[in-house]
Structures are given as structure tokens and as C-alpha cells.
C-alpha positions in Angstrom: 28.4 22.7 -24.1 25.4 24.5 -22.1 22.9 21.6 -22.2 19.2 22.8 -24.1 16.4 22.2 -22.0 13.9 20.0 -23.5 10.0 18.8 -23.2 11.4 15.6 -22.1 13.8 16.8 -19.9 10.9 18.8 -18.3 8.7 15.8 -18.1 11.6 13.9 -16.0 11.6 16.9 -13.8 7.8 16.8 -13.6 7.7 13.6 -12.9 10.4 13.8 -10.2 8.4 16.8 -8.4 4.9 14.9 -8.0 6.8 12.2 -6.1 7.5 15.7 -3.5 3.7 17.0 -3.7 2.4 14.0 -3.1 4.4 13.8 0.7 3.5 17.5 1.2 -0.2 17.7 -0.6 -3.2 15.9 0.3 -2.3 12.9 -1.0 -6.0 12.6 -3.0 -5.9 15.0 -4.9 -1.9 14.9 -5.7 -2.2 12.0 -7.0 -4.1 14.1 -10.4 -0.6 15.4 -11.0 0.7 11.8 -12.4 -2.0 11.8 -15.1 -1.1 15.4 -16.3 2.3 14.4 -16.7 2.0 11.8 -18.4 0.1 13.2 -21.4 3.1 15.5 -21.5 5.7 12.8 -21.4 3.8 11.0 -24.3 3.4 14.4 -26.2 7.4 14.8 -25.9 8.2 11.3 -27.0 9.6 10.9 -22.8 8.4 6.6 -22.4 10.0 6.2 -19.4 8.6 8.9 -17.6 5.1 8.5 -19.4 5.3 4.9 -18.0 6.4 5.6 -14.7 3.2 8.5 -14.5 1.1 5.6 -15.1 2.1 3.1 -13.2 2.5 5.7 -9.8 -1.3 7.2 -10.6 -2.7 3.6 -10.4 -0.4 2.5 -7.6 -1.0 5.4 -4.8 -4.7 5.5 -6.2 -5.1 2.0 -5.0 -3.2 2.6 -1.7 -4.4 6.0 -0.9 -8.1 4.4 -0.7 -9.3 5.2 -4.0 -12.9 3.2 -4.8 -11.5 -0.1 -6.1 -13.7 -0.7 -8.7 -12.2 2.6 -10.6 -8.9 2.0 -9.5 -9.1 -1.4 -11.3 -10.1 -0.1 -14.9 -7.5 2.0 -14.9 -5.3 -0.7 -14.2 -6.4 -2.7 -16.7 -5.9 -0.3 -19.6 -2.6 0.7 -18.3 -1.4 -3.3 -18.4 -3.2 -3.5 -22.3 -0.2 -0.4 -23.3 2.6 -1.9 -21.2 1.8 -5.6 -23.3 1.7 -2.9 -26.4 5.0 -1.1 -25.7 6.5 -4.4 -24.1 7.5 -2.4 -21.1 7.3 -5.7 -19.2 9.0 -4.1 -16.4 6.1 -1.9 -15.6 3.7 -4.8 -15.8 5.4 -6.8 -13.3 5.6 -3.6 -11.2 1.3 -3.5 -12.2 0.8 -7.0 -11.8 0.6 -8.2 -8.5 -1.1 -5.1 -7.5 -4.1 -5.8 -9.6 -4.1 -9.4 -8.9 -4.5 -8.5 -4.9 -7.6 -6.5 -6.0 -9.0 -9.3 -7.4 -8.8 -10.8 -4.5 -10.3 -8.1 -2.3 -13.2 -8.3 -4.5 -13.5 -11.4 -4.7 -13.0 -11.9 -8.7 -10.5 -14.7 -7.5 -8.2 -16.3 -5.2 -5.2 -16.5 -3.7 -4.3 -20.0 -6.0 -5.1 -18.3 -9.2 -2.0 -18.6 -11.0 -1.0 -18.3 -14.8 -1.7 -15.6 -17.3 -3.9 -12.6 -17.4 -5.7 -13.5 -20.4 -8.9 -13.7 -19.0 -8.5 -10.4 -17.3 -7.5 -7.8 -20.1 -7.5 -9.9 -23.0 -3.8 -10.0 -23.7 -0.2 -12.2 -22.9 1.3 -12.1 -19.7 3.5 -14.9 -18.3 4.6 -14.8 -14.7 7.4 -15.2 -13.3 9.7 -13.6 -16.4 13.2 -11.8 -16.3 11.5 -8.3 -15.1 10.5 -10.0 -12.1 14.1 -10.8 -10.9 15.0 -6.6 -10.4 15.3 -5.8 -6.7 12.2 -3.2 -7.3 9.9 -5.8 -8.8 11.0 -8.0 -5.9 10.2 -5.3 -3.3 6.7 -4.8 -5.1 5.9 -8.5 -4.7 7.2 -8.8 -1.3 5.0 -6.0 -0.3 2.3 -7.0 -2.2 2.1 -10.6 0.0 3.2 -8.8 3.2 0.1 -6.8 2.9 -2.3 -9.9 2.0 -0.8 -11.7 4.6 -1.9 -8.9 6.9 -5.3 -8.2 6.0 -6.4 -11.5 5.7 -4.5 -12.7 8.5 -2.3 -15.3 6.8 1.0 -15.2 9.3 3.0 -17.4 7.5 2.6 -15.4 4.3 3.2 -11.6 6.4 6.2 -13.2 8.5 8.2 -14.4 5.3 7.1 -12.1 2.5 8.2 -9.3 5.2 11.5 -10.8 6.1 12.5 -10.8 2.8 11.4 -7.4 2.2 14.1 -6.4 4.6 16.8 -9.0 3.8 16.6 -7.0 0.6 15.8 -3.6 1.9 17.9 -2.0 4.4 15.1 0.0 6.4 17.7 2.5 7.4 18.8 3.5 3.7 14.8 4.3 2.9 14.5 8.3 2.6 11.1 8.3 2.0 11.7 10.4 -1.4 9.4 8.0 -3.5 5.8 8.0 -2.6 6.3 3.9 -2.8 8.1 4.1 0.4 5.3 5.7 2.5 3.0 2.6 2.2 5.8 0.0 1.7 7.3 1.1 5.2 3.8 2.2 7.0 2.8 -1.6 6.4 6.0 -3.1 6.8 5.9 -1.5 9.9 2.4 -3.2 10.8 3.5 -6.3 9.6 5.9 -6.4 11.9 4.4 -5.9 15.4 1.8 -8.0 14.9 4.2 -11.4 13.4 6.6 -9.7 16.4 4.2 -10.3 19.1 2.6 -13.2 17.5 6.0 -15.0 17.3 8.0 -12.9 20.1 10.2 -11.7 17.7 12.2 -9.0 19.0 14.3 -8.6 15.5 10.9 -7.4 14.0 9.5 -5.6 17.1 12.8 -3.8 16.2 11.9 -3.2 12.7 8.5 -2.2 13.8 9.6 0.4 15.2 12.0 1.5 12.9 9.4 1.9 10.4 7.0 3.9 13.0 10.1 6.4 13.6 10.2 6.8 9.7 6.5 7.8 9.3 6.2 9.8 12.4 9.2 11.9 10.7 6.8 12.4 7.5 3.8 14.3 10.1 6.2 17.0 11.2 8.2 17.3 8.1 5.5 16.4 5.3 2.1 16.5 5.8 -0.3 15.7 8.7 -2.8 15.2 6.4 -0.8 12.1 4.6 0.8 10.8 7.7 -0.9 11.4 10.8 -3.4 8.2 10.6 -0.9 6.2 9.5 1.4 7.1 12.7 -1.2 6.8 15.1 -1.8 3.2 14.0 1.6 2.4 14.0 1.8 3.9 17.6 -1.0 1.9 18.7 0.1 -1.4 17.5 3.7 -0.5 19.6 1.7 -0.1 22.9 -0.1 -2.9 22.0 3.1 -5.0 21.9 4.4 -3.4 25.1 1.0 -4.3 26.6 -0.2 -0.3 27.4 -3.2 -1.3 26.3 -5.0 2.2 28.0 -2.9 4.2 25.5 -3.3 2.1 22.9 -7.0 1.9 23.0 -6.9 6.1 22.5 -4.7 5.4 19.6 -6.7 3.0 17.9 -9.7 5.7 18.0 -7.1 8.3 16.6 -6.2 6.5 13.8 -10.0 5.7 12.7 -10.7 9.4 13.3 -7.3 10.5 11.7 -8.4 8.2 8.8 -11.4 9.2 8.4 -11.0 12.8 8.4 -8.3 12.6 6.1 -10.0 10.1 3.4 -8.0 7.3 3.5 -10.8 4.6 3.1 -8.8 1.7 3.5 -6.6 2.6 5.8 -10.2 3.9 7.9 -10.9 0.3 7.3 -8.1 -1.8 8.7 -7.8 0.8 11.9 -11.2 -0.6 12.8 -9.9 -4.1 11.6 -7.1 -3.6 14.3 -8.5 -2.2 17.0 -11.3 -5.2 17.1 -8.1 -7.5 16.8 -6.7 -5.6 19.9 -10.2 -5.7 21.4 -10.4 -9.7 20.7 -6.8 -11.0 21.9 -7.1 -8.7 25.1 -9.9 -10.7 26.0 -12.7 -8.1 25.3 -14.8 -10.0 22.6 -18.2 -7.7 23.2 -15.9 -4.8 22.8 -14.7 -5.9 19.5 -18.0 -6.7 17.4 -18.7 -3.0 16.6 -15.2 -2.3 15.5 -15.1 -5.1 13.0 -18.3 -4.5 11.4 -17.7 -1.1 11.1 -14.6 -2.2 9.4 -16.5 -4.5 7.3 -18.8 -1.6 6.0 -15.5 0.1 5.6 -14.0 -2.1 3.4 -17.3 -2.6 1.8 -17.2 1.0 0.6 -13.5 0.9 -0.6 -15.0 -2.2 -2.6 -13.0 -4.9 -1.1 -16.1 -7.0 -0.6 -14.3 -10.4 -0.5 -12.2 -8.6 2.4 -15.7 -7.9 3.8 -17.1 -11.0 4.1 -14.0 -12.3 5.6 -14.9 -10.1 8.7 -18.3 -11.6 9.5 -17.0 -14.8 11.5 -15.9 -12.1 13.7 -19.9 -10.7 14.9 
């Protein structure tokens, strides 16, 4: 029997096609598409789908650079109608997401543990059956790989990333899902830096895996989305290999890339790296401006906490 097409089955088709604008759009404005959907998803009775639009609109707002303090709001009321709907799967997708922007701003710590009444005024435990599916895990994983990074806790990046990949085989990733542009881009930063902290050539390996992946995305995607992100990633590979002429002019590609593509954050932690690459090459003087203008950089994303982190550094 011919199968009747249907407002829900449009909204799964919908939902499926944002995930493509997003590699081939500017990534910014894309992102818009997510919210459209979702009113029709809800209109047509398609949860799932309305779910998932709300879940990816706040996640690639927050890693795409949007201001933090917006970005958080909208969190907030999207975890208030997954406690309604008891879609806890979604929430511990949300979850640690918002808790690292609390952190970046500086509404709390990294030991803050428990519920998240005090945040949006409803029931949350940690730690429940949702948080046991291999996509929740990824989430969290990535979520600490990425905290670990930016404020530099190695221990944190080296084991939250290795088990990002003990469960995630980087080669099986096709970069479909917009989750796998920033889950691999970082994974691959991650990786040269607790490489060639630890000289670990299993994640030098990986590292470079990951940089193959997004260099892919700038010829066949979108310069726009990828080209700051591969130019970082290229950097932090000469870096390793100790080309540190060439990696200098990639350093200042990727700020430029960055910034002329309006990725705040990722404008930020270029100039976070390059003063890094500056500092452990011996070149202190050399790396004062780039971490204050990273600092003024994150200051503008709203990561303030992340901000002040910076100043021991000039």
C-alpha cells in the first residue's frame, strides 16, 4: 500500500535536511532552521522530531559562538519542557552542556554536583538510565574533553577523550550530524596537545585523523563553517612536528578565518592557542597580546569565568 505522506513525516524530513544546511550554509544563520521546524513538529503532533529541533538549535548555538548569556535562556526553557514531557533522554543530552556554561561564566564550578533545582526550578537527578546510551555518553565525554581543554585540565582532556574514542570509532564518523563537526574538530585538538604533552603517538594519530575529517568538510561543505576550524587543527599538527614557522602562519589564519566567519569562540581559543604555542616555544613577550586578546574574546562570547582564567598569563 502506497504510503500517505504526512505533516509528521515532513517534519522528520525537515529535520533530517537542516542537519545538511547547516554543513553547507553559514552555520549562523542555519541554525534559525531548527526553530522553524520545530513549531511544525509540535503543530503535527511529531515529539521526537520537535525534541530533537530543540535540543540541536541550543546545542550548535552554543558551539557555533552564539552570545552565552542568550544561548543559556534558551536552554533553560528547553530543560523546564523536557522535565514536562519527561523526555529525560534529551535532558541528559542538554544537561552537561548547560552545566559547562555555568562554568564559563562563572555561575559555578567544576564540583557542583546534584540537581538542577536551583537553576530552572524543576527535578533533575544525575546520573539516571538515559545517561547510560552510547549518545549521552559521547555528549559527556565531549563535554569534559572540551573543559579539560580550555581550562587546561590534562588529566580531565586525556581520559574524557580516550574514552570518547574507545566508544567512537573515528573512522565510522560521516560527518552527517552537525554534532560531529564540533565533537571531531575538538577531539582533534584534544588530541595534539595531550599527544605532545604526553608523547602519545596513538593520539598524535587520532589528531590527525580528525584534522583529515574537517579538512574534507572545506572542499566538500562549506569554507565558511570549516576553514577556521582546519587551519587550527593544522597548526596544532606543525606545532607537534615542531614547524613552528608554518605553524605560526596558521595560528594567524585561524584567528582571521574565525573571525571573519563569526565563530566567537572558536576566534577566542585560536588566540588562546597560539599564546600557548608562543609560551612553550619559549617566546613569553610574544604571547601576552595573543592571550589577552583572547581574553576579550571570550569576554565577548560571555565566558567571563574563562576570561579571568587567562590573566595569570599577562
Amino acid at each position: 500500500m502506497k504510503r500517505i505522506p504526512s505533516i509528521a513525516h515532513d517534519s522528520e524530513i525537515m529535520y533530517y535536511s537542516a542537519h545538511t544546511k547547516l554543513r553547507v550554509e553559514p552555520m549562523q544563520s542555519a541554525i534559525e532552521s531548527y526553530n522553524d521546524i520545530y513549531k511544525v513538529a509540535m503543530a503535527s503532533g511529531a515529539a521526537r522530531f520537535a525534541f530533537g529541533c530543540s535540543f540541536m538549535y541550543d546545542y550548535c548555538r552554543f558551539w557555533s559562538g552564539k552570545k552565552l548569556d542568550v544561548v543559556m535562556k534558551s536552554m533553560k526553557e528547553t530543560m523546564k519542557q523536557m522535565v514536562f514531557y519527561k523526555n529525560f533522554v534529551m535532558l541528559a543530552l542538554e544537561e552537561p552542556v548547560f552545566r559547562l556554561s555555568l562554568r564559563l561564566t562563572g555561575q559555578s564550578d567544576e564540583h557542583q554536583h546534584g540537581d538542577l533545582t536551583n537553576v530552572f526550578g524543576e527535578f533533575y537527578r544525575e546520573g539516571g538510565a538515559s545517561t547510560k546510551l552510547p549518545m549521552v555518553m559521547l555528549t559527556i565525554c565531549f563535554v569534559q574533553f572540551y573543559e579539560g581543554l580550555v581550562f587546561r585540565e590534562v588529566d580531565k582532556a586525556r581520559d574524557s577523550v580516550q574514552k570518547y574514542i574507545s566508544i567512537q570509532d573515528l573512522s565510522a564518523v560521516n560527518m552527517s550530524n552537525p554534532g560531529d563537526f564540533f565533537r571531531i574538530f575538538y577531539a582533534g585538538l584534544v588530541s595534539f596537545w595531550i599527544g605532545r604533552e604526553k608523547n602519545d603517538r596513538e593520539l598524535l594519530r587520532k589528531g590527525t585523523e580528525c584534522k583529515d575529517k574537517i579538512e574534507k568538510l572545506v572542499v566538500s561543505a562549506s569554507t565558511w563553517n570549516f576553514q577556521n576550524k582546519a587551519y587550527l587543527l593544522q597548526a596544532e599538527a606543525q606545532f607537534c612536528e615542531r614547524n613552528f614557522d608554518v605553524a605560526e602562519t596558521l595560528y594567524d589564519a585561524a584567528i582571521f578565518s574565525s573571525k571573519t566567519h563569526k565563530f566567537l569562540n572558536e576566534e577566542a581559543l585560536a588566540y588562546e592557542l597560539a599564546g600557548h604555542f608562543y609560551l612553550e616555544t619559549g617566546r613569553k613577550d610574544k604571547s601576552v597580546p595573543y592571550f589577552m586578546q583572547a581574553s576579550e574574546k571570550y569576554n565577548e562570547w560571555g565566558a567571563v569565568a574563562k576570561a579571568v582564567s587567562l590573566s595569570k598569563y599577562f
